[in-house]
C-alpha positions, 0 to 999 in steps of 0.5 A, spaced: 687 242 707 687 240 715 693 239 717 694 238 725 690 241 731 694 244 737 691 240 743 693 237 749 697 230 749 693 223 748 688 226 743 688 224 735 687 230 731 688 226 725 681 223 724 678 221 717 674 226 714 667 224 714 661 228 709 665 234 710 666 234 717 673 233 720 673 233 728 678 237 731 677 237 739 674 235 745 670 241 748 673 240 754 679 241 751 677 249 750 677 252 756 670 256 757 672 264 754 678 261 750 680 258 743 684 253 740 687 253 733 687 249 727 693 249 724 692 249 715 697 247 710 698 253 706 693 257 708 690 261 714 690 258 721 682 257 724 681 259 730 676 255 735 672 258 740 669 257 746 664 262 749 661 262 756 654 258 754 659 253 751 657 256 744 662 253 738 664 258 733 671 258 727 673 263 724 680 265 720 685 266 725 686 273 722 683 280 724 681 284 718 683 290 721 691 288 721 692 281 721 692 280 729 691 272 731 684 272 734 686 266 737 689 270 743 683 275 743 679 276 749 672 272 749 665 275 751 657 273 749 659 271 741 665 276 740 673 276 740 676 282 741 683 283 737 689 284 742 692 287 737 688 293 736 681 292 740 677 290 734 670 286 736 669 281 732 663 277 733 664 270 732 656 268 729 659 271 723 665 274 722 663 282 722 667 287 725 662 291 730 661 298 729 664 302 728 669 298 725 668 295 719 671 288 716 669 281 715 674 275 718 671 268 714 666 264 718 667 256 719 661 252 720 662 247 727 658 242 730 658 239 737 656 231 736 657 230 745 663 233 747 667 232 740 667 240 736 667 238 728 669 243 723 666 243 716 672 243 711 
């Protein structure tokens, strides 16, 4: 279950879930190469990400390596890099690259205009 998203001031992130979809944040909200996190009741914190293209991408906020939060992580083309242990995780489906080996959970997002959706 989804509890709060950490976002600016003025913004309701406790909107009805609608078909699976629950709206998070605005785009403009990501600054490009950057992420946000989605806050979960009992479980494993999501991190929403924005690559250059303004390209979406969630994943766990928990690098399968050790753990580290991938939401502090360096963004480049469809990957995170880990800022614990440089771990490449590429954000399209979660893999570590080679030769690292692991896998982080992928979340399905949607952008509708400028609103980042989130499949739950």
């Amino acid at each position: 279950m989804l509890a709060k998203t950490e976002m600016p001031s003025g913004h309701d992130s406790e909107e009805a879930v609608m078909d699976g979809w629950k709206k998070v944040c605005r785009i403009e909200d990501i600054p490009p190469l950057g992420a946000r996190v989605v806050k979960r009741a009992g479980g494993v914190n999501i991190a929403v990400f924005r690559n250059a293209e303004d390209h979406i991408f969630a994943l766990d906020d928990k690098c399968p390596h050790k753990g580290g939060p991938l939401s502090q992580g360096i963004v480049h083309g469809d990957q995170v890099t880990c800022p614990l242990h440089a771990w490449k995780i590429c954000m399209s489906d979660g893999n570590a690259v080679a030769p690292d080996v692991g896998c982080t959970k992928r979340y399905a997002v949607k952008l509708d205009g400028a609103d980042i959706f989130l499949q739950i």
